[in-house]
C-alpha positions as CSV (number, residue, x, y, z in Angstrom):
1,X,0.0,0.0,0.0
2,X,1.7,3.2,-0.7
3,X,1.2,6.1,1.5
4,X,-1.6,8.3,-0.4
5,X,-3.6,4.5,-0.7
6,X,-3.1,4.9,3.3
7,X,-4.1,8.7,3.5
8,X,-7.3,7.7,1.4
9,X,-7.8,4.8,3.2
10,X,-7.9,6.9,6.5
11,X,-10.1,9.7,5.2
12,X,-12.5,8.3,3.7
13,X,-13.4,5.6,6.3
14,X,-17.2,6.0,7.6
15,X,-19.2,5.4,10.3
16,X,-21.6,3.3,8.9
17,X,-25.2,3.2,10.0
18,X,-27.3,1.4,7.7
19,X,-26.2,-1.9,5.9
20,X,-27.4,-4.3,3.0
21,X,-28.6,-6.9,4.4
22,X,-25.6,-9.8,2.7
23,X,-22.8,-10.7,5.0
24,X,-19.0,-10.5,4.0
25,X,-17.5,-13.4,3.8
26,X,-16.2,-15.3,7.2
27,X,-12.4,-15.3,6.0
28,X,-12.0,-11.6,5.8
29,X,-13.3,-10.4,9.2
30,X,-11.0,-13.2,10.6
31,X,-8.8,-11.8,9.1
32,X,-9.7,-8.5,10.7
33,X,-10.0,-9.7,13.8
34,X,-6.5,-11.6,13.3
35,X,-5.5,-8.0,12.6
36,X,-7.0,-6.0,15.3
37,X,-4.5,-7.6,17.9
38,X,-1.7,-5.9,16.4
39,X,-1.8,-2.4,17.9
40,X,0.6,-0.9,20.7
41,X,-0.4,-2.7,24.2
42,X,2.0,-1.9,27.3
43,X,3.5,-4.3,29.1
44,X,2.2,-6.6,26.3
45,X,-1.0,-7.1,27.8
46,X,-2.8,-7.5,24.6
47,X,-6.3,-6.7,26.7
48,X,-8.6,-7.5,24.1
49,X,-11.3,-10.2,24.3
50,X,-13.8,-10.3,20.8
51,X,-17.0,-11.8,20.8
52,X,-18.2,-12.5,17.3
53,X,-21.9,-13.2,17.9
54,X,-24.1,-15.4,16.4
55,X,-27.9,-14.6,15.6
56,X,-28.6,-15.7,19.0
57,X,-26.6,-13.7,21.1
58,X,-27.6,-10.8,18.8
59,X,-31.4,-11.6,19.5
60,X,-30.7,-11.7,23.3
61,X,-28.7,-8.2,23.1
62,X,-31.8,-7.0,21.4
63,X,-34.2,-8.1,23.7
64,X,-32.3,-7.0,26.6
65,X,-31.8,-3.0,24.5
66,X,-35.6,-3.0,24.1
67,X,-36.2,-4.0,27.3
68,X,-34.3,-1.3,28.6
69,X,-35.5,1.5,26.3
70,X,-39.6,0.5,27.0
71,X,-38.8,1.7,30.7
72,X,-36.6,4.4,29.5
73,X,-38.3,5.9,26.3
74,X,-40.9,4.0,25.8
75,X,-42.3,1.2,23.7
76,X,-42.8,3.0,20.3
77,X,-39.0,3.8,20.6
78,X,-38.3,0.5,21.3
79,X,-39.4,-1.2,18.5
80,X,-37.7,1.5,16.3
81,X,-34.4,0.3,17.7
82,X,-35.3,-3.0,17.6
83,X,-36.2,-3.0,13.6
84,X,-32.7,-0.9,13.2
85,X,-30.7,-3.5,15.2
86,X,-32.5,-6.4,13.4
87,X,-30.9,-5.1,10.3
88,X,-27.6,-5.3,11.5
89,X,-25.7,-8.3,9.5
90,X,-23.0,-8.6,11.9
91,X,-22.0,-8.3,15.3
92,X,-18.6,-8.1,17.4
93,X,-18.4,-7.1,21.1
94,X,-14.9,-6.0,22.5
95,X,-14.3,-6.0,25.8
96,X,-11.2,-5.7,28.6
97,X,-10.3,-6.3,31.7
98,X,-10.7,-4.4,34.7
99,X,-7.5,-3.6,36.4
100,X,-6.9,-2.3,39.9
101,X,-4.7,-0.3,38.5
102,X,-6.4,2.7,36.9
103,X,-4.0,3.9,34.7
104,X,-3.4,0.4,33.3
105,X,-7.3,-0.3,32.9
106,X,-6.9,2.9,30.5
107,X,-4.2,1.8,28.7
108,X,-5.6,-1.7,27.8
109,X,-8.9,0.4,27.1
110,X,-6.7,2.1,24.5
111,X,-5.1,-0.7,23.1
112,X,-8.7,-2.1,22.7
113,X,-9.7,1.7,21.0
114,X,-6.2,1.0,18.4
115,X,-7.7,-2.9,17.7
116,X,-11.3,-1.5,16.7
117,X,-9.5,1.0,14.3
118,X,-7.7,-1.9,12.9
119,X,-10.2,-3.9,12.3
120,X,-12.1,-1.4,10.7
121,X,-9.7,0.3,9.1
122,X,-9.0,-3.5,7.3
123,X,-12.8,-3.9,7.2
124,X,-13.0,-0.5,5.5
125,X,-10.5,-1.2,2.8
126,X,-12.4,-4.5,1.7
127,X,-15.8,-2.2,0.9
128,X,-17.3,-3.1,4.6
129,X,-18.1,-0.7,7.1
130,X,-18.3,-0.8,10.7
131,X,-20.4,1.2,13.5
132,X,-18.8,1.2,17.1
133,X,-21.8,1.8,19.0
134,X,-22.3,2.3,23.2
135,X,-25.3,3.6,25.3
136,X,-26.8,1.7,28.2
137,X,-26.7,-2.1,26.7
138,X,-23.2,-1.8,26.6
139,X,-23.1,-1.3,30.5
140,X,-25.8,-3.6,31.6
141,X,-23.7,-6.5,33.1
142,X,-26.5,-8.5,31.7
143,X,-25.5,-8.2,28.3
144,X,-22.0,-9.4,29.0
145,X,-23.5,-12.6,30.4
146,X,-25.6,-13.3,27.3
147,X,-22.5,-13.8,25.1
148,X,-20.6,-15.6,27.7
149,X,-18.1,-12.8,29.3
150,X,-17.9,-12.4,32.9
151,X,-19.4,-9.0,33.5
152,X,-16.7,-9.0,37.4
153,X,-13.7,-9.8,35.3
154,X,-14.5,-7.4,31.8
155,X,-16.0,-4.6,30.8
156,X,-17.5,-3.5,27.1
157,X,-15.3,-1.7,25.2
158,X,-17.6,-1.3,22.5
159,X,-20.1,-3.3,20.4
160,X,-19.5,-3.3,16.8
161,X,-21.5,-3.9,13.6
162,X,-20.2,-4.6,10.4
163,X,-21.6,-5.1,6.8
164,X,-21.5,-3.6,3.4
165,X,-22.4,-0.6,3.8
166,X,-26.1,0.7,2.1
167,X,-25.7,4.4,2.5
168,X,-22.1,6.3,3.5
169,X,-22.1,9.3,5.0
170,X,-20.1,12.2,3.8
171,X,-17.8,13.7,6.5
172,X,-15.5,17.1,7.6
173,X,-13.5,17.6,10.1
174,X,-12.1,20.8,11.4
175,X,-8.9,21.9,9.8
176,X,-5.4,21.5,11.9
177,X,-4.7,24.7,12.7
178,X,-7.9,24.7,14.8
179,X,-6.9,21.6,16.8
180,X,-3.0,21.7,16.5
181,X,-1.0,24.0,19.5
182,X,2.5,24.2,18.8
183,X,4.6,24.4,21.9
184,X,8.2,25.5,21.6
Protein backbone atom coordinates (compact mmCIF):
# COMPACT_ATOMS: atom_id res chain seq x y z
CA UNK A 1 0.00 0.00 0.00
CA UNK A 2 1.72 3.20 -0.70
CA UNK A 3 1.15 6.07 1.53
CA UNK A 4 -1.57 8.34 -0.45
CA UNK A 5 -3.59 4.48 -0.69
CA UNK A 6 -3.05 4.92 3.28
CA UNK A 7 -4.13 8.65 3.52
CA UNK A 8 -7.26 7.74 1.43
CA UNK A 9 -7.85 4.81 3.23
CA UNK A 10 -7.86 6.94 6.51
CA UNK A 11 -10.12 9.66 5.20
CA UNK A 12 -12.55 8.26 3.73
CA UNK A 13 -13.42 5.55 6.30
CA UNK A 14 -17.19 6.01 7.56
CA UNK A 15 -19.23 5.43 10.34
CA UNK A 16 -21.62 3.28 8.87
CA UNK A 17 -25.18 3.24 9.97
CA UNK A 18 -27.34 1.42 7.68
CA UNK A 19 -26.20 -1.94 5.92
CA UNK A 20 -27.35 -4.31 3.03
CA UNK A 21 -28.61 -6.94 4.41
CA UNK A 22 -25.62 -9.83 2.72
CA UNK A 23 -22.82 -10.67 4.98
CA UNK A 24 -19.00 -10.47 4.04
CA UNK A 25 -17.49 -13.38 3.81
CA UNK A 26 -16.15 -15.30 7.18
CA UNK A 27 -12.36 -15.26 6.01
CA UNK A 28 -11.96 -11.56 5.81
CA UNK A 29 -13.27 -10.40 9.18
CA UNK A 30 -11.02 -13.16 10.63
CA UNK A 31 -8.83 -11.82 9.11
CA UNK A 32 -9.69 -8.49 10.66
CA UNK A 33 -10.03 -9.72 13.80
CA UNK A 34 -6.54 -11.61 13.26
CA UNK A 35 -5.49 -7.96 12.59
CA UNK A 36 -6.98 -6.05 15.30
CA UNK A 37 -4.53 -7.60 17.94
CA UNK A 38 -1.67 -5.94 16.37
CA UNK A 39 -1.77 -2.37 17.88
CA UNK A 40 0.56 -0.95 20.71
CA UNK A 41 -0.43 -2.66 24.25
CA UNK A 42 2.04 -1.92 27.27
CA UNK A 43 3.51 -4.33 29.08
CA UNK A 44 2.22 -6.63 26.26
CA UNK A 45 -1.00 -7.07 27.82
CA UNK A 46 -2.79 -7.52 24.57
CA UNK A 47 -6.28 -6.69 26.69
CA UNK A 48 -8.62 -7.48 24.08
CA UNK A 49 -11.33 -10.18 24.33
CA UNK A 50 -13.80 -10.35 20.81
CA UNK A 51 -16.98 -11.81 20.78
CA UNK A 52 -18.20 -12.55 17.35
CA UNK A 53 -21.86 -13.23 17.91
CA UNK A 54 -24.08 -15.44 16.38
CA UNK A 55 -27.88 -14.61 15.56
CA UNK A 56 -28.65 -15.72 18.99
CA UNK A 57 -26.60 -13.70 21.07
CA UNK A 58 -27.63 -10.82 18.84
CA UNK A 59 -31.41 -11.59 19.51
CA UNK A 60 -30.67 -11.68 23.31
CA UNK A 61 -28.71 -8.15 23.13
CA UNK A 62 -31.83 -6.99 21.37
CA UNK A 63 -34.17 -8.12 23.67
CA UNK A 64 -32.33 -6.95 26.61
CA UNK A 65 -31.82 -3.04 24.47
CA UNK A 66 -35.63 -3.04 24.12
CA UNK A 67 -36.24 -4.02 27.26
CA UNK A 68 -34.31 -1.28 28.57
CA UNK A 69 -35.55 1.46 26.30
CA UNK A 70 -39.57 0.53 26.97
CA UNK A 71 -38.81 1.69 30.68
CA UNK A 72 -36.61 4.39 29.53
CA UNK A 73 -38.30 5.87 26.31
CA UNK A 74 -40.89 4.00 25.80
CA UNK A 75 -42.34 1.24 23.73
CA UNK A 76 -42.79 2.97 20.29
CA UNK A 77 -38.97 3.83 20.62
CA UNK A 78 -38.31 0.50 21.32
CA UNK A 79 -39.42 -1.17 18.54
CA UNK A 80 -37.65 1.46 16.28
CA UNK A 81 -34.44 0.35 17.73
CA UNK A 82 -35.33 -3.01 17.56
CA UNK A 83 -36.21 -2.96 13.58
CA UNK A 84 -32.69 -0.85 13.21
CA UNK A 85 -30.75 -3.52 15.22
CA UNK A 86 -32.47 -6.35 13.40
CA UNK A 87 -30.87 -5.12 10.31
CA UNK A 88 -27.63 -5.31 11.50
CA UNK A 89 -25.66 -8.33 9.54
CA UNK A 90 -22.95 -8.63 11.91
CA UNK A 91 -22.04 -8.31 15.25
CA UNK A 92 -18.61 -8.06 17.40
CA UNK A 93 -18.41 -7.10 21.12
CA UNK A 94 -14.86 -6.02 22.48
CA UNK A 95 -14.31 -6.01 25.79
CA UNK A 96 -11.18 -5.67 28.57
CA UNK A 97 -10.31 -6.33 31.71
CA UNK A 98 -10.69 -4.40 34.72
CA UNK A 99 -7.46 -3.61 36.36
CA UNK A 100 -6.93 -2.29 39.94
CA UNK A 101 -4.66 -0.28 38.45
CA UNK A 102 -6.36 2.70 36.89
CA UNK A 103 -3.96 3.92 34.70
CA UNK A 104 -3.39 0.37 33.28
CA UNK A 105 -7.33 -0.30 32.89
CA UNK A 106 -6.87 2.95 30.52
CA UNK A 107 -4.20 1.84 28.71
CA UNK A 108 -5.64 -1.74 27.81
CA UNK A 109 -8.93 0.37 27.14
CA UNK A 110 -6.68 2.12 24.51
CA UNK A 111 -5.11 -0.67 23.15
CA UNK A 112 -8.67 -2.14 22.74
CA UNK A 113 -9.66 1.69 21.00
CA UNK A 114 -6.20 0.99 18.44
CA UNK A 115 -7.70 -2.94 17.67
CA UNK A 116 -11.27 -1.51 16.67
CA UNK A 117 -9.50 1.00 14.28
CA UNK A 118 -7.67 -1.85 12.86
CA UNK A 119 -10.25 -3.93 12.26
CA UNK A 120 -12.12 -1.35 10.71
CA UNK A 121 -9.73 0.31 9.11
CA UNK A 122 -9.02 -3.45 7.26
CA UNK A 123 -12.76 -3.95 7.16
CA UNK A 124 -12.99 -0.48 5.51
CA UNK A 125 -10.51 -1.23 2.75
CA UNK A 126 -12.45 -4.51 1.67
CA UNK A 127 -15.83 -2.20 0.93
CA UNK A 128 -17.31 -3.14 4.57
CA UNK A 129 -18.11 -0.68 7.10
CA UNK A 130 -18.30 -0.76 10.67
CA UNK A 131 -20.40 1.22 13.52
CA UNK A 132 -18.82 1.16 17.06
CA UNK A 133 -21.82 1.84 19.03
CA UNK A 134 -22.31 2.33 23.16
CA UNK A 135 -25.28 3.57 25.29
CA UNK A 136 -26.82 1.75 28.17
CA UNK A 137 -26.75 -2.14 26.73
CA UNK A 138 -23.16 -1.82 26.64
CA UNK A 139 -23.08 -1.28 30.50
CA UNK A 140 -25.84 -3.58 31.63
CA UNK A 141 -23.65 -6.47 33.09
CA UNK A 142 -26.49 -8.49 31.72
CA UNK A 143 -25.53 -8.21 28.25
CA UNK A 144 -22.04 -9.41 29.01
CA UNK A 145 -23.53 -12.56 30.39
CA UNK A 146 -25.57 -13.35 27.31
CA UNK A 147 -22.53 -13.78 25.14
CA UNK A 148 -20.59 -15.64 27.69
CA UNK A 149 -18.11 -12.77 29.34
CA UNK A 150 -17.90 -12.36 32.92
CA UNK A 151 -19.44 -8.95 33.50
CA UNK A 152 -16.73 -8.99 37.43
CA UNK A 153 -13.67 -9.76 35.33
CA UNK A 154 -14.51 -7.39 31.79
CA UNK A 155 -15.96 -4.55 30.80
CA UNK A 156 -17.54 -3.48 27.14
CA UNK A 157 -15.28 -1.73 25.21
CA UNK A 158 -17.61 -1.34 22.53
CA UNK A 159 -20.15 -3.31 20.41
CA UNK A 160 -19.45 -3.25 16.84
CA UNK A 161 -21.51 -3.94 13.58
CA UNK A 162 -20.19 -4.59 10.39
CA UNK A 163 -21.61 -5.06 6.81
CA UNK A 164 -21.54 -3.63 3.36
CA UNK A 165 -22.39 -0.61 3.82
CA UNK A 166 -26.13 0.75 2.06
CA UNK A 167 -25.68 4.39 2.52
CA UNK A 168 -22.09 6.26 3.54
CA UNK A 169 -22.06 9.25 5.03
CA UNK A 170 -20.11 12.19 3.82
CA UNK A 171 -17.75 13.68 6.46
CA UNK A 172 -15.52 17.14 7.56
CA UNK A 173 -13.46 17.61 10.05
CA UNK A 174 -12.08 20.80 11.44
CA UNK A 175 -8.93 21.90 9.76
CA UNK A 176 -5.43 21.46 11.93
CA UNK A 177 -4.66 24.68 12.70
CA UNK A 178 -7.92 24.65 14.78
CA UNK A 179 -6.95 21.63 16.81
CA UNK A 180 -3.00 21.70 16.54
CA UNK A 181 -1.03 23.98 19.46
CA UNK A 182 2.46 24.20 18.84
CA UNK A 183 4.61 24.35 21.86
CA UNK A 184 8.16 25.50 21.59
Amino acid sequence: MTEIDLAELLTSRRTIHQFRPEHPPVELIEQALELARWVPNHKKTEPWRFYWLGPEAQQAIIDLNCAMLVEMKGEKRAQEKRKSWEEKPGWIVVTAPYNEDLFRQQEDYASCCCAIQNLSLFLWAHDIGVKWTSGPVTENPQMLSLIGADPEREYCVGLLWYGYPDFVPQQTRKPLNEVLVRVP
